[in-house]
N, C-alpha and C positions, 0 to 999 in steps of 0.2 A: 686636209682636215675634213672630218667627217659631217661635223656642225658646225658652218660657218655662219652663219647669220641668228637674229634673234627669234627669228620662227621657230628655226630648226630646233634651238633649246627649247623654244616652249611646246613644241611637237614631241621630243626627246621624254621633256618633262611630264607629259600628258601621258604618253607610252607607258611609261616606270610605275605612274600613279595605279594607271587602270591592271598593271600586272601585279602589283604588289596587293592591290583590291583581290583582285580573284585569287592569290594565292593562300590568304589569309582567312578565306574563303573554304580553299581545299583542308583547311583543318577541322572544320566545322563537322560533329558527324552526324548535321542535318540532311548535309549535298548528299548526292549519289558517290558510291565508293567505288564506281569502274571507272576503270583510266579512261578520261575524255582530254581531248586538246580545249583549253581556253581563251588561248588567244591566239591568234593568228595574224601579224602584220608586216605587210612585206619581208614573209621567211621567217621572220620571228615566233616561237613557239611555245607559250608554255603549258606544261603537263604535270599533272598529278598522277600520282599510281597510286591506290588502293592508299588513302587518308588513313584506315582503320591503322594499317602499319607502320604510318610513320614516313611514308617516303614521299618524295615529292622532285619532280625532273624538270628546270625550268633550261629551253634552248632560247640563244636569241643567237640568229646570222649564224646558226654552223654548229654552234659551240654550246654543247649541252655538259649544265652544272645540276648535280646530285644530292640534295638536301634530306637529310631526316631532320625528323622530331618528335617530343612526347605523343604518342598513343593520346585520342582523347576517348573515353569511354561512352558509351549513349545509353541510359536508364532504360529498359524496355517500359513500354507503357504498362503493361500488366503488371508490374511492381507496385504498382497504389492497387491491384486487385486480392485481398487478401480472403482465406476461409472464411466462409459465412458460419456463425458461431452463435447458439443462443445462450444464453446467461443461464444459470442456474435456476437463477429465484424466479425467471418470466418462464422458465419451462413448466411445467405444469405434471410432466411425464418423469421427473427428475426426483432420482429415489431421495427421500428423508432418511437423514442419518439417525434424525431423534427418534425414527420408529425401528427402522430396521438394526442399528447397534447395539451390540448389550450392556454398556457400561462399565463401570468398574466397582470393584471389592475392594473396603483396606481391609487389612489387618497390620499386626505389630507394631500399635502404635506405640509411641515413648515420650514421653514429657521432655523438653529440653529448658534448659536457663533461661530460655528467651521464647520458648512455646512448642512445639513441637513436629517430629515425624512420623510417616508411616508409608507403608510400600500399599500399592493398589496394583491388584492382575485384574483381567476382564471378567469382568462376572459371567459369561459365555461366549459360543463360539464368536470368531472374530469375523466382521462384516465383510471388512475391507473395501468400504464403499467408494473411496476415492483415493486406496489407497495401501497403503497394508498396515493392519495396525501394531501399536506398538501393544504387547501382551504388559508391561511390568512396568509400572510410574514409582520415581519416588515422590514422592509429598514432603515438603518443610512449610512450616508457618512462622515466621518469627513476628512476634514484636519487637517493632523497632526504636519504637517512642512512644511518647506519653498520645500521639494523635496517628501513628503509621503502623497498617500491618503489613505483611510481608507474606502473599500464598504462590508457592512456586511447585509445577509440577513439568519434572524431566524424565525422559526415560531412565531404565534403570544403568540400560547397558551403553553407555557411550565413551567411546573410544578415541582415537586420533586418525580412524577413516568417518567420523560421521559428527565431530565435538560441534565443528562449525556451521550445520546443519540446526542442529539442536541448544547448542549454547549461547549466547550475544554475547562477545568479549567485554570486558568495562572497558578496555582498551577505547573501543570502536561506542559506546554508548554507556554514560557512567550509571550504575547497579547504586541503589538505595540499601545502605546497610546498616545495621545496629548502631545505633547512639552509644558511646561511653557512660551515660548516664543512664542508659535504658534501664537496667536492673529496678533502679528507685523507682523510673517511671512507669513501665511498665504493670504497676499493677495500681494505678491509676489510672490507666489508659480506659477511653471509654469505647472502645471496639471491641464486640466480642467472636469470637469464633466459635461455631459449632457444626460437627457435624451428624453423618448418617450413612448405615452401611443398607437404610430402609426403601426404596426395593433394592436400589444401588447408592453407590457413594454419591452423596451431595454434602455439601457446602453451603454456612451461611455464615454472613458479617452483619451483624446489629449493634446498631447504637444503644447501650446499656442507658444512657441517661432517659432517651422518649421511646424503648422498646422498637424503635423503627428498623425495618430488615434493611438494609443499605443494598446487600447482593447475594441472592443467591442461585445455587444450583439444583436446589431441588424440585422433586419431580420432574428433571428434565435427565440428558444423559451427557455424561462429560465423554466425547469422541475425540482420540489422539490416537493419528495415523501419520506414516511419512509424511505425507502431501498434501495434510487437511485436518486441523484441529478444530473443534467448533465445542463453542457451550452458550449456555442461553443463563437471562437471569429476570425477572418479574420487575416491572416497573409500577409508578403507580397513575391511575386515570393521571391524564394532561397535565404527564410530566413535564419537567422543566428542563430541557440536557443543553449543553453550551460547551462544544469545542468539536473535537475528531476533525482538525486540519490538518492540511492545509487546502482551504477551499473557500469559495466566494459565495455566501449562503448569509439567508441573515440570523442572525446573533444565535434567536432560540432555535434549535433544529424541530423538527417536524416529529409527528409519532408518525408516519409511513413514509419513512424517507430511509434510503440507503446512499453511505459514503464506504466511497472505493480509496483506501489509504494505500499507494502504488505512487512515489514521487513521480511524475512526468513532466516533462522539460516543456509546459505551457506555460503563459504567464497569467491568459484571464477569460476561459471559459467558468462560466456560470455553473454552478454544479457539481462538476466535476474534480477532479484527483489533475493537482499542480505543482508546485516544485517542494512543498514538505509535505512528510508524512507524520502526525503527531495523536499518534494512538492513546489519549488521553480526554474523558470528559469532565465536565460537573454537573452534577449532582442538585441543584438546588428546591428546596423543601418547603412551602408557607404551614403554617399549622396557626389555626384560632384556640386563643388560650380563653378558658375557661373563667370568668370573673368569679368567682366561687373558690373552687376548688384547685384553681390554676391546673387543670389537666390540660394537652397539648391533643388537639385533634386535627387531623390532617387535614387539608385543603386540596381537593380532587377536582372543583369547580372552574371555571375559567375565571380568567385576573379581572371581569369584565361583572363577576356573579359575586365578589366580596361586600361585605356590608360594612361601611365605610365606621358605624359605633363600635364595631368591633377591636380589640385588640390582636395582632395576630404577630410572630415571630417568625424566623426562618432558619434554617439550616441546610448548606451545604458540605458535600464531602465530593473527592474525587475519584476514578477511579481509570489508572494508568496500566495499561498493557504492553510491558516493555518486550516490545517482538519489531525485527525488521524489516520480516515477510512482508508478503502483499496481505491486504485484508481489508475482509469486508464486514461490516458491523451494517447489521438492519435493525431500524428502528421500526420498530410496530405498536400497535395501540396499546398492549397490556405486556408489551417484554422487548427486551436487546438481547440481536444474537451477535456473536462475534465468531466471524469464522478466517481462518488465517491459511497460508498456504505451508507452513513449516514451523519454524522453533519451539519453542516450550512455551508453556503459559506464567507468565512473570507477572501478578497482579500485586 
């Protein structure tokens, strides 16, 4: 008998422990991956060969046994080193698409049951500033309801190599569509549309009941390219906006603040773009009503400058950009730009 006594076992046992330590060891792809001997004890031998592959050669007394195993892979450390990148809006040297684009042109417009179409080509050469533009938009507006419009602008030409570029499925995210009842309501509806082919096509939504502009496009330029749609629309002094999540910010947003709507798999940076992306704000409006006259005059002041004998009301409205692109919406003192990486503009 080889181990007769209770030393030997526990010498036996001590041996086994400290091999199986270092062999467990040789998997690791911290150690060195040249073949070294590990252990060495009276004859006994065990070896590794190159860990990266899988092999592994333990001898004891003579008799050498041949193990593989999974491959473990080792991250390089330059893997957290990524391209250093400046941002658009902190570049300073970063062409403006609102100067250098030309806009667009409608014509053939058509009155439809529920409001209307018209096709838009560029009103001049194409920028291609971030991208290539699209030459031909078509335009619909519907009314939807008595309180919902509907302004959607897609290329003209899309196919079944480029649909899922430019279209959101309802499949994938459900599409806001005409009411059954719309017809009646419809021409109750207190939102109105109008637009301008003056210098280019813009765009505007007003509340018919207090003449308030809700959103528009004018004087700015509507740029849709593959890879970069952008429009801007006037807000008013110390606006009021509440929402563009998903984000950890408090309640009111800022006039010079930007939200980056790009779901990322964080749960609670400050600031920043985290697990929703919810392309949707509000709106909301104070206006001092007039003891007289009952006119509605806006409220531009801060909530801290009201005069407490006053009557005042408010009004909000929302305004949803159904796209599933990345995008960035800057808030600025006197306007919101929304600028997106791809689809249509679904507002």
């Amino acid at each position: 008998m080889v181990f007769s006594t209770p030393m030997a076992l526990f010498n036996a046992f001590f041996y086994f422990t400290i091999l199986l330590s270092n062999f467990s060891q040789a998997q690791s792809p911290a150690v060195d991956t040249s073949a070294k001997p590990l252990l060495d004890l009276n004859g006994a031998t065990a070896t590794t060969i190159s860990p990266a592959a899988g092999i592994a050669t333990v001898a004891v007394g003579g008799r050498a046994t041949t193990t593989t195993f999974a491959p473990l892979f080792a991250v390089p450390g330059a893997a957290d080193s990524g391209a250093t990148l400046l941002p658009n809006i902190d570049d300073p040297n970063a062409a403006d698409a609102q100067t250098i684009c030309p806009g667009y042109t409608s014509s053939n417009v058509l009155r439809t049951p529920y409001g209307l179409t018209a096709i838009l080509t560029l009103a001049g050469p194409a920028c291609n500033i971030y991208g290539t533009d699209i030459e031909t938009l078509n335009l619909t507006v519907e009314y939807q309801s008595s309180d919902r419009l509907s302004v959607s602008l897609v290329p003209a030409n899309v196919g079944a190599s480029n649909t899922s570029q430019y279209i959101l499925s309802s499949d994938l995210i459900n599409k806001p569509a005409v009411d059954l009842d719309s017809g009646a309501k419809s021409l109750t509806n207190d939102l109105g549309f109008f637009w301008s082919n003056e210098p280019t096509f813009s765009f505007s939504i007003v509340r018919m009941s207090t003449g308030d502009v809700l959103f528009s496009t004018h004087d700015t330029k509507i740029v849709f390219e593959d890879q970069f749609v952008e429009f801007v629309s006037p807000l008013p002094d110390n606006y009021n906006l509440y929402g563009l999540g998903e984000v950890i910010h408090g309640l009111r947003l800022g006039n010079n603040f930007t939200r980056t709507l790009y779901a990322a798999d964080a749960g609670d940076p400050i600031d920043y773009n985290i697990y929703g992306s919810h392309p949707f704000y509000l709106d909301t409006r104070y206006y001092e009503v007039n003891s007289t006259t009952g006119e509605l005059n806006l409220v531009t002041s801060g909530v801290n400058e009201v005069d407490p004998s006053l009557e005042y009301v408010s009004y909000s409205h929302g305004v949803y950009n159904r796209n599933a692109h990345g995008q960035e919406v800057l808030l600025r003192p006197r306007n919101i730009t929304w600028r997106q990486l791809g689809g249509s503009i679904d507002l």
